[in-house]
C-alpha positions as CSV (number, residue, x, y, z in Angstrom):
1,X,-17.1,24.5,-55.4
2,X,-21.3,24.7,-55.9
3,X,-22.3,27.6,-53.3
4,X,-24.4,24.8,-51.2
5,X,-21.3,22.9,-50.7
6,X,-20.3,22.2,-47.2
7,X,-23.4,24.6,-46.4
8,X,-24.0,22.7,-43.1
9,X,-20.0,23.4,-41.8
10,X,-19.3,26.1,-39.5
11,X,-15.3,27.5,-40.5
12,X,-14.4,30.0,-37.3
13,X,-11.9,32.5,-38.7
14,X,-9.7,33.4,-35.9
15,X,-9.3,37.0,-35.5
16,X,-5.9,38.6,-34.2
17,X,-6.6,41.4,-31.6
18,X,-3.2,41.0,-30.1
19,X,-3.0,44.9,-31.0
20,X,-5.9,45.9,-28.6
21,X,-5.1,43.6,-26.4
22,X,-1.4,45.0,-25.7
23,X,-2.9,49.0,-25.8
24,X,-5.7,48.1,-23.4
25,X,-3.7,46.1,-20.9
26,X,-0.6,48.7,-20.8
27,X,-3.3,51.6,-19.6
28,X,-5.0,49.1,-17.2
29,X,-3.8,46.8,-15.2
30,X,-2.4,45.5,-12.2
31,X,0.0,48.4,-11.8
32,X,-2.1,51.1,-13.2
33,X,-5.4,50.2,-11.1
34,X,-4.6,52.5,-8.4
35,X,-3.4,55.5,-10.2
36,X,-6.9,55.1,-12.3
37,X,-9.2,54.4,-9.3
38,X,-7.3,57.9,-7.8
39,X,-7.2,60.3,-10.9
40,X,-11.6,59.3,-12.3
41,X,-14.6,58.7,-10.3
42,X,-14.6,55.2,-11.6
43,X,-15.6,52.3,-9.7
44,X,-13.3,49.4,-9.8
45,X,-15.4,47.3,-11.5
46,X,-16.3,49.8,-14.4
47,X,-12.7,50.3,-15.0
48,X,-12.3,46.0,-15.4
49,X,-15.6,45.8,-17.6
50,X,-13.3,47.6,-20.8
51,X,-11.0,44.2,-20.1
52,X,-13.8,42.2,-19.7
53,X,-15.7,43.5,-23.0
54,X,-12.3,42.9,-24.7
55,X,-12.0,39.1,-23.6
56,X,-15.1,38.3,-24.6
57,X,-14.6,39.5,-28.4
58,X,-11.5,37.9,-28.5
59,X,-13.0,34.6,-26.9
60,X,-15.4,34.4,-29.4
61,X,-13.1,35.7,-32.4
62,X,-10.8,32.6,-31.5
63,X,-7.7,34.7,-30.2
64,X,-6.6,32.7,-27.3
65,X,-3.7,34.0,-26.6
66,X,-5.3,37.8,-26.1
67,X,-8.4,35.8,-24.3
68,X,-5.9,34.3,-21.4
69,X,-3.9,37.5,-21.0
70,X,-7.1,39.7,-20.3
71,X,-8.8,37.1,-17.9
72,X,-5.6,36.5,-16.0
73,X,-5.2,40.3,-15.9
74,X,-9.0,40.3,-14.7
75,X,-8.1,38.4,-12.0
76,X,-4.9,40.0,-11.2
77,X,-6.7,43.2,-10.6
78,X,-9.2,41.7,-8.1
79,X,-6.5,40.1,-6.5
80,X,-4.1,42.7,-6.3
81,X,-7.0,45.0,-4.4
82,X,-7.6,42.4,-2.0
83,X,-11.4,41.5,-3.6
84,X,-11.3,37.7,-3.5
85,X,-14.9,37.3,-3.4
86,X,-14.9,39.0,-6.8
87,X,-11.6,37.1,-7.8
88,X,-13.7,34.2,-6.8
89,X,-16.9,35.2,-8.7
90,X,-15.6,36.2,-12.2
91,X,-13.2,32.9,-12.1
92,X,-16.8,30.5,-12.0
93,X,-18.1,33.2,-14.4
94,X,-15.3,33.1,-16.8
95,X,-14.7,29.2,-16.7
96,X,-18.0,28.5,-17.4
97,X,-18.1,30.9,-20.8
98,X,-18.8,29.2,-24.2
99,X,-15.2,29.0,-26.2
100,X,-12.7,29.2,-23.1
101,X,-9.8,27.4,-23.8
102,X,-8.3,25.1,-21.6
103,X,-4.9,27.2,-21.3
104,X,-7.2,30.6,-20.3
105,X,-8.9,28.2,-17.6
106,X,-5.6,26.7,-16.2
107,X,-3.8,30.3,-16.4
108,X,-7.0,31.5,-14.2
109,X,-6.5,28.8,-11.6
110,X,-3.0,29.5,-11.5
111,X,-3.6,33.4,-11.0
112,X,-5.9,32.4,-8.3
113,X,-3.3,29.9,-6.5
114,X,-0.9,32.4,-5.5
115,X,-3.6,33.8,-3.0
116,X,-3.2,30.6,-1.1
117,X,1.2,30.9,-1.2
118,X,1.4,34.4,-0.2
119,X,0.7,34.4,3.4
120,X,-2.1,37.1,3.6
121,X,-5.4,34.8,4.1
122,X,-6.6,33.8,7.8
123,X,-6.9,30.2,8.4
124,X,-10.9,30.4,7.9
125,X,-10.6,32.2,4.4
126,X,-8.0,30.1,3.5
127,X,-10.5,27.2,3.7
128,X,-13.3,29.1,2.1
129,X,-10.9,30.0,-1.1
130,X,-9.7,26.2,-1.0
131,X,-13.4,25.5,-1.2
132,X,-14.3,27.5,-4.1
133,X,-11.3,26.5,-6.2
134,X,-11.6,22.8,-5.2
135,X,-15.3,23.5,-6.7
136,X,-14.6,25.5,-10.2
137,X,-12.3,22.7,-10.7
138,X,-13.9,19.6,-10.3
139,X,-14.5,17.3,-13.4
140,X,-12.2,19.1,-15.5
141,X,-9.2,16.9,-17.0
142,X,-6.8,19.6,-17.7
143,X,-6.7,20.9,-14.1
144,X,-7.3,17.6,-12.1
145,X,-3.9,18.1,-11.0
146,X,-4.8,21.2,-9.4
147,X,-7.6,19.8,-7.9
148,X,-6.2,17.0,-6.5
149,X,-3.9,19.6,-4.9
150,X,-6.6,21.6,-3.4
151,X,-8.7,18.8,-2.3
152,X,-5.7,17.5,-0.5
153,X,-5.0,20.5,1.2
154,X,-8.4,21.7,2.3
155,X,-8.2,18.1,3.7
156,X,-5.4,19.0,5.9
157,X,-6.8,22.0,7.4
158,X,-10.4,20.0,8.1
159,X,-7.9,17.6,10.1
160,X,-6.1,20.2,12.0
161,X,-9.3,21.4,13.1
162,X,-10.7,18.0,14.2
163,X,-13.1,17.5,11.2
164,X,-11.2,13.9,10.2
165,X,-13.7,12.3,9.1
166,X,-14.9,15.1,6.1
167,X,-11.0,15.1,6.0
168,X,-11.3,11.6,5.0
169,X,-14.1,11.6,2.6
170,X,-12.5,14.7,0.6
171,X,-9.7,12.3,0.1
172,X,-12.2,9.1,-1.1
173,X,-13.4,11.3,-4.1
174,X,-9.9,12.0,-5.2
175,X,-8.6,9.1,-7.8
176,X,-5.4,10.2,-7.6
177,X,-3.5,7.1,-9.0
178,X,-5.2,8.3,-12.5
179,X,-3.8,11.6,-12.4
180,X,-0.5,11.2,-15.0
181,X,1.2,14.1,-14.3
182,X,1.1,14.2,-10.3
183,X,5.1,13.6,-9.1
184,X,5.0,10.2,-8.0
185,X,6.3,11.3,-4.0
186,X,3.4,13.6,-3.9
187,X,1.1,10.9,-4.8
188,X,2.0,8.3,-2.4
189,X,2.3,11.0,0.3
190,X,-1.3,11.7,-0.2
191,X,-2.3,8.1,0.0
192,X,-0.3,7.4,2.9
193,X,-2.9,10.7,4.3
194,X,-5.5,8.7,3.1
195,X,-4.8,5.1,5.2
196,X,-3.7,7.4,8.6
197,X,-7.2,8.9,8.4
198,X,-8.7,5.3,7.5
199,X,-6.6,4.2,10.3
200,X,-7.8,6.8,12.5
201,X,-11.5,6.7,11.9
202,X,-10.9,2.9,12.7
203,X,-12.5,2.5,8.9
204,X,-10.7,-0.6,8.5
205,X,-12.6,-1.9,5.5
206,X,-11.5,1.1,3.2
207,X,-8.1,0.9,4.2
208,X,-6.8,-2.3,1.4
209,X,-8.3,-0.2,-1.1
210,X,-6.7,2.3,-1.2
211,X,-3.1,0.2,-0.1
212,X,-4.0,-1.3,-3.8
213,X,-3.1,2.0,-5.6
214,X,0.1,1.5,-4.2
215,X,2.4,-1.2,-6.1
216,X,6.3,-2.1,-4.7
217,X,7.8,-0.8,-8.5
218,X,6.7,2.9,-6.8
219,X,8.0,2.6,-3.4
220,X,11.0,0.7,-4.7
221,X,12.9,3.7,-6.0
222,X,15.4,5.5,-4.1
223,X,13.9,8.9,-3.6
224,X,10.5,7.1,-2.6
225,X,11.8,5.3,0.4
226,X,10.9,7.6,3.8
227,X,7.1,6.7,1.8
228,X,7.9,4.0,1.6
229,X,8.7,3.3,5.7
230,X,5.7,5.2,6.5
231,X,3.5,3.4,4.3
232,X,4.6,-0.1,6.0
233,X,4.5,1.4,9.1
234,X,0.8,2.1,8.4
235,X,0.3,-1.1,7.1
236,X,1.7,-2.9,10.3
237,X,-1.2,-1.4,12.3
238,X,-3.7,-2.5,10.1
239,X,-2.3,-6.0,9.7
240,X,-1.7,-6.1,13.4
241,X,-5.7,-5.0,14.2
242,X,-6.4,-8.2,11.4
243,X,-4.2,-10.2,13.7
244,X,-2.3,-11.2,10.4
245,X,0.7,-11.3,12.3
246,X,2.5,-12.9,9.4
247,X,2.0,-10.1,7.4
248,X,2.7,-7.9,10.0
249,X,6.4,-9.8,9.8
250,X,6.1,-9.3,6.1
251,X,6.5,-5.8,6.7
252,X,8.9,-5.5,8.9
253,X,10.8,-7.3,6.4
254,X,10.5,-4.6,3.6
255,X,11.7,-2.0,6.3
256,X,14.4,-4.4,7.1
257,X,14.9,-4.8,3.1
258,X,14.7,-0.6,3.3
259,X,16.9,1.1,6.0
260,X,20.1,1.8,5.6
261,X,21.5,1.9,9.4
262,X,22.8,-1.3,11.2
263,X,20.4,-0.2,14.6
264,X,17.8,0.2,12.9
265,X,18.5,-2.9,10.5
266,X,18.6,-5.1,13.7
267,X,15.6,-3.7,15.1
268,X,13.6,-4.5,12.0
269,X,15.0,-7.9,11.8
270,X,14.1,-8.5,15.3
271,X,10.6,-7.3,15.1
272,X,9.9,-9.6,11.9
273,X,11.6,-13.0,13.2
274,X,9.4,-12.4,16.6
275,X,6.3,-11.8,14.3
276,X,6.7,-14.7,12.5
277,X,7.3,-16.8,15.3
278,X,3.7,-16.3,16.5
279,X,2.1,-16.0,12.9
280,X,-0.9,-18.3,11.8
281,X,-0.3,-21.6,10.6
282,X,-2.4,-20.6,7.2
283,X,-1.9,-21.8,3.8
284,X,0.1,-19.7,0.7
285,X,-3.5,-18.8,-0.7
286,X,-4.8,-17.8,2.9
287,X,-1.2,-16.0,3.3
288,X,-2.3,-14.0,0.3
289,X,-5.9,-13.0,0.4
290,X,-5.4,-12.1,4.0
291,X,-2.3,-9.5,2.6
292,X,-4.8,-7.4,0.6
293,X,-2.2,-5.3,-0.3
294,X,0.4,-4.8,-3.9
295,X,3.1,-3.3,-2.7
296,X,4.9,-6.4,-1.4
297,X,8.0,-6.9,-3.2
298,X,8.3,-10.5,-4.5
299,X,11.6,-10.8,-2.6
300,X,10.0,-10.7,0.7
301,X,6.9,-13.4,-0.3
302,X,7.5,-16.8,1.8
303,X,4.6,-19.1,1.3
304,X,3.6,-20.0,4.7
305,X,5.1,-19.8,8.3
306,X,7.1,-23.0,7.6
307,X,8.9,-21.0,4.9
308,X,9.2,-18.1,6.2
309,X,11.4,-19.4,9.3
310,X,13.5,-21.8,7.1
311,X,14.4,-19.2,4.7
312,X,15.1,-16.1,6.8
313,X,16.9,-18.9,9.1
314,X,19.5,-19.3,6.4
315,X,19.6,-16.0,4.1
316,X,19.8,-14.1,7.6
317,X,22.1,-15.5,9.0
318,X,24.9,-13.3,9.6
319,X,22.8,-10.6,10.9
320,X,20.5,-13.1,13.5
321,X,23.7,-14.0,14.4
322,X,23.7,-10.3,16.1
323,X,20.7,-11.5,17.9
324,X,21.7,-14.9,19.7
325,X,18.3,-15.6,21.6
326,X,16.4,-15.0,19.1
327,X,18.6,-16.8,16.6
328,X,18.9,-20.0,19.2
329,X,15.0,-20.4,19.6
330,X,14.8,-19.3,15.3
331,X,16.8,-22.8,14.8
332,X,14.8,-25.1,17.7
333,X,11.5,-24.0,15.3
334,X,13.5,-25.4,12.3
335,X,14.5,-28.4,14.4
336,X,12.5,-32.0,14.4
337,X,12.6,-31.9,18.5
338,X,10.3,-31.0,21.1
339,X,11.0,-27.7,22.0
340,X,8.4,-26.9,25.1
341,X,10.8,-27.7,27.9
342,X,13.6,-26.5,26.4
343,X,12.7,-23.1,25.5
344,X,10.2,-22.1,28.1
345,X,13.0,-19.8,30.6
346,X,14.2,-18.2,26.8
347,X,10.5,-17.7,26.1
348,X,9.3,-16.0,29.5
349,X,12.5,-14.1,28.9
350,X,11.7,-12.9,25.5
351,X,8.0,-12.2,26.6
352,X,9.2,-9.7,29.3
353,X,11.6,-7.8,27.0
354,X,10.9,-7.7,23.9
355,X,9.3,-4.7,22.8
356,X,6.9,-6.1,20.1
357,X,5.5,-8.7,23.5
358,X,5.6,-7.0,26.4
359,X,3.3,-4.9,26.2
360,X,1.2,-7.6,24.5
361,X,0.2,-10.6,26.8
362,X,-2.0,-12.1,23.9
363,X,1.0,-12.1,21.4
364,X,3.1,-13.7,24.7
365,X,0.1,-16.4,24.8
366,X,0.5,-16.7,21.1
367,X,4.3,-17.9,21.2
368,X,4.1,-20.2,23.9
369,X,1.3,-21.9,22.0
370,X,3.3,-22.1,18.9
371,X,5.7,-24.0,20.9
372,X,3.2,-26.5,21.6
373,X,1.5,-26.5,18.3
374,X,5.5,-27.7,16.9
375,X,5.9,-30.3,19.3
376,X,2.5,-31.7,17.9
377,X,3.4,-31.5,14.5
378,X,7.0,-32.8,15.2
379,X,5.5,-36.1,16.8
380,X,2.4,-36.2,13.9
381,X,5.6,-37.0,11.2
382,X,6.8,-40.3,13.1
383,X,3.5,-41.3,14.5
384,X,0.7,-42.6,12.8
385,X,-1.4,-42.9,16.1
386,X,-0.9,-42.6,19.6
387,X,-2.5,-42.8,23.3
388,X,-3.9,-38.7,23.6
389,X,-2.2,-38.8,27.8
390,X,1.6,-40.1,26.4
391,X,0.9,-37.1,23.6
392,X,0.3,-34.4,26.5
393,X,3.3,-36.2,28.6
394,X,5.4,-35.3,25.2
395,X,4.2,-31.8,24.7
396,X,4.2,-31.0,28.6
397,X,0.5,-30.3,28.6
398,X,-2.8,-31.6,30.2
399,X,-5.2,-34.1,27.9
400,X,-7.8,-31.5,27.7
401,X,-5.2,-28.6,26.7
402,X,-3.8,-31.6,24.3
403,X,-7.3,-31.7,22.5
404,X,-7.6,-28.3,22.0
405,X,-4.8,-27.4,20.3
406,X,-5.2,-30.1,18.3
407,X,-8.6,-29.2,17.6
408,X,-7.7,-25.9,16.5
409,X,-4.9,-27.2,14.1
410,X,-7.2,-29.0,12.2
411,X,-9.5,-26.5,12.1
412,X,-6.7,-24.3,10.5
413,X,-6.1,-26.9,8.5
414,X,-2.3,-27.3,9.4
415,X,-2.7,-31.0,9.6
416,X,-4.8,-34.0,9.5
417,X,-5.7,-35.6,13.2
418,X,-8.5,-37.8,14.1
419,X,-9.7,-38.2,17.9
420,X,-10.7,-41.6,19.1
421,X,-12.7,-41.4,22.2
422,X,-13.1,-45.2,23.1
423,X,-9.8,-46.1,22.9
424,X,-8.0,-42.4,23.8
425,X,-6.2,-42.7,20.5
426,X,-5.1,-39.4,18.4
427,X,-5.0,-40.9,14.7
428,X,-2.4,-38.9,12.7
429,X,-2.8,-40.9,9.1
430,X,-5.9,-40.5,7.3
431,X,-7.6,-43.8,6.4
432,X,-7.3,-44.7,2.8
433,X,-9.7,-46.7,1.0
434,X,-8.9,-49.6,-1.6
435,X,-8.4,-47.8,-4.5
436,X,-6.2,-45.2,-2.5
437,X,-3.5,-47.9,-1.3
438,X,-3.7,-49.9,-4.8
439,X,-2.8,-46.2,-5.7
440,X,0.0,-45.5,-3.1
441,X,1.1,-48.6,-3.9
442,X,1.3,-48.3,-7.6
443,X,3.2,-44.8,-7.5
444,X,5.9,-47.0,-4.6
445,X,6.9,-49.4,-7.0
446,X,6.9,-47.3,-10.0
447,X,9.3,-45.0,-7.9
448,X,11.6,-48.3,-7.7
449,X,11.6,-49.6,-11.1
450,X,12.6,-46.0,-12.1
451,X,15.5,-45.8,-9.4
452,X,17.1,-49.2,-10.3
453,X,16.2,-48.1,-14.1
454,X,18.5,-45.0,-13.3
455,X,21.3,-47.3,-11.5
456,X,21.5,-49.5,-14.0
457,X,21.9,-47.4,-17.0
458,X,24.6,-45.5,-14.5
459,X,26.2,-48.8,-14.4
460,X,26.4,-49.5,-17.7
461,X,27.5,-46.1,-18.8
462,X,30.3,-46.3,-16.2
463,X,31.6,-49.7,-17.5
464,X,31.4,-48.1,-21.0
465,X,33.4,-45.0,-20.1
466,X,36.3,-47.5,-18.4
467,X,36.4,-50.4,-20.9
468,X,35.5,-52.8,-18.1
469,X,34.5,-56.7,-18.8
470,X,32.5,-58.0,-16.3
471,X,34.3,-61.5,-14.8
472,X,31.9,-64.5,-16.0
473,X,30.1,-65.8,-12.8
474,X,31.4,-69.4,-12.5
């Protein structure tokens, strides 16, 4: 190969000084320090500059293994003599020097970490050491773990002292769904941190995102399930400040879905068919851009109120039938009755004792309207129109009550009414224009042909399958 060849390459050959490295480290070191600060006039740091002039050669010969051993060491020392603020020091110094390898840098931090497990640091040097660390690691890949973990517990202690709401924006920079090699508890322990503080600090518009980084594959795994409460549990208070109350029953159906005792079981199951007794009447999509959340597991999504009643009406059923007042005002919802009358002494009793209402007279308001808002809709499916006073006679209210619940239904969009005001009329059917009924019309009697298409052919296949001659008509 021409001498010029490759002229512009730089080949490092690594040097071995694993041989200096042992001699020097078994005269001074962690052990040793003492008996050498006692038996020469040698300051401490004189004594750690021979290791420190060592690591640097072998840094820049391309021994790592010698390199890690004589910073750890380095830091040992300092930290064995009780010098953290030159623990601290050298660490920024030595992470920072051109050619240290990754493993030197995370065999420092880890050196440093035992500081914080030992028990020997006050509360405010604790936090200062936290600090530092938190800082030498920051934007560094290989020790994001470590970061996370120091962020998360500086956090902690900023909380116990009152400080939640630097507590909480320690947490923000943290992306801790990104780090691969976090266990996956410990992660969703420090998110859960991250929505109580939200929670707290009333910052309701941060809390969905971070609820995102959660999804239900995470919290559906048996060792992830006291998170897994607690998270839903959070969730419940921020759904229940949204006034998404059907979400807020969503919940309690994944706890219901989660414990494992029969108490607690019922309780849940209480709590959710109470919750969505008073939910909005919204649509699926509405349902869903109001849930801001991924951790929902797709057994427990119901498209809308309707749904949600009818289904947990009939899968539930042997446990609601644990709960008989509940369960008997559960089925009058699914009924096509007017309940108003009936149910009002089982409502007024529910109101008064049921944990998730009494101490909530807008949630009590919120039922009693519901029971009005399904006598409404019950008389909308067999009337097309009909005098507004006989409609408040039906639904035991006044005419003006009467028009303002329907008002707010349409609003909502749970049905289509019209208000006539000359004639006092509430118009139930929306008025179709010619092309519309030629339409409606159209689709009726292709819906017949296709029904006595079907009968027929069943006719003829029957008389096929039995040999039968139909008797000539005389």
């Amino acid at each position: 190969m021409a001498d010029n060849e490759w002229k512009g390459a730089s080949f490092k050959q690594d040097e071995d000084h694993s041989a200096e490295t042992a001699k020097l480290l078994e005269r001074v070191n962690a052990t040793t320090i003492p008996v050498l600060l006692r038996s020469s006039n040698a300051k401490l740091d004189e004594i750690v500059a021979e290791l420190l002039t060592l690591e640097k050669v072998s840094r820049l010969g391309g021994d790592a293994a010698s390199t890690k051993l004589l910073a750890v060491e380095v830091l040992r020392i300092y930290r064995t003599q009780k010098e953290l603020e030159l623990m601290l020091e050298t660490l920024d110094m030595l992470m920072k020097k051109r050619g240290q390898t990754k493993q030197a840098q995370s065999a420092m931090i880890a050196e440093c970490t035992i500081v914080l497990t030992d028990g020997s640091l006050a509360k405010e040097k604790q936090e200062e050491v936290l600090e530092r660390l938190a800082y030498v690691t920051e934007n560094k890949i290989h020790v994001e773990l470590e970061h996370a973990r120091f962020t998360i517990e500086l956090a902690t202690l900023h909380e116990a002292a009152g400080r939640k709401r630097s507590a909480c924006d320690m947490l923000r920079t943290l992306h801790i769904e990104t780090i691969t090699n976090m266990p996956r508890l410990e992660k969703l322990e420090a998110l859960n941190q991250q929505i109580r503080l939200c929670l707290e600090l009333e910052d309701y518009d941060h809390v969905p995102l971070v609820s995102r980084k959660i999804n239900h594959r995470g919290l559906g795994r048996d060792e992830a399930q006291q998170q897994k409460l607690k998270y839903f549990d959070l969730m419940r208070a921020y759904y229940a400040h949204k006034e998404s109350f059907f979400n807020v029953g969503r919940c309690w159906y994944e706890t219901y879905n989660t414990v494992k005792s029969a108490d607690d079981k019922l309780s849940a199951l209480s709590n959710m068919v109470v919750h969505y007794l008073i939910a909005e009447n919204a649509t699926a999509k509405e349902i869903e851009d109001l849930a801001e959340c991924t951790a929902f597991a797709p057994v427990t999504k119901l498209h809308d109120r309707v749904a949600a009643l009818s289904t947990i009406s009939e899968k539930l059923k042997s446990d609601l039938e644990d709960i008989p007042q509940l369960y008997a005002l559960l089925q009058r919802f699914n009924s096509i009755e007017l309940i108003q009358e009936r149910v009002s002494s089982e409502v007024e009793v529910l109101c008064q004792t049921h944990p998730e209402l009494a101490p909530y007279p807008a949630r009590q308001e919120l039922l009693s309207n519901r029971c009005s808002e399904h006598d409404i809709m019950v008389i909308s499916k067999f009337y097309t129109r009909i005098p507004l006073r006989r409609l408040a006679e039906l639904v035991h209210l006044s005419p003006e009550h009467t028009e303002m619940f329907i008002m707010t239904m349409v609003t909502n969009k749970t049905f289509y009414a019209k208000m006539d005001r000359v004639d006092g009329l509430v118009v139930f059917e929306a008025r179709k224009n010619t092309m519309e009924v030629i339409a409606s019309w159209n689709d009726s009697v292709e819906r017949s042909v296709a029904l006595l298409d079907k009968a027929s052919h069943l006719i003829t296949k029957e008389r096929m399958l039995h040999n039968l001659v139909p008797q000539k008509v005389r």
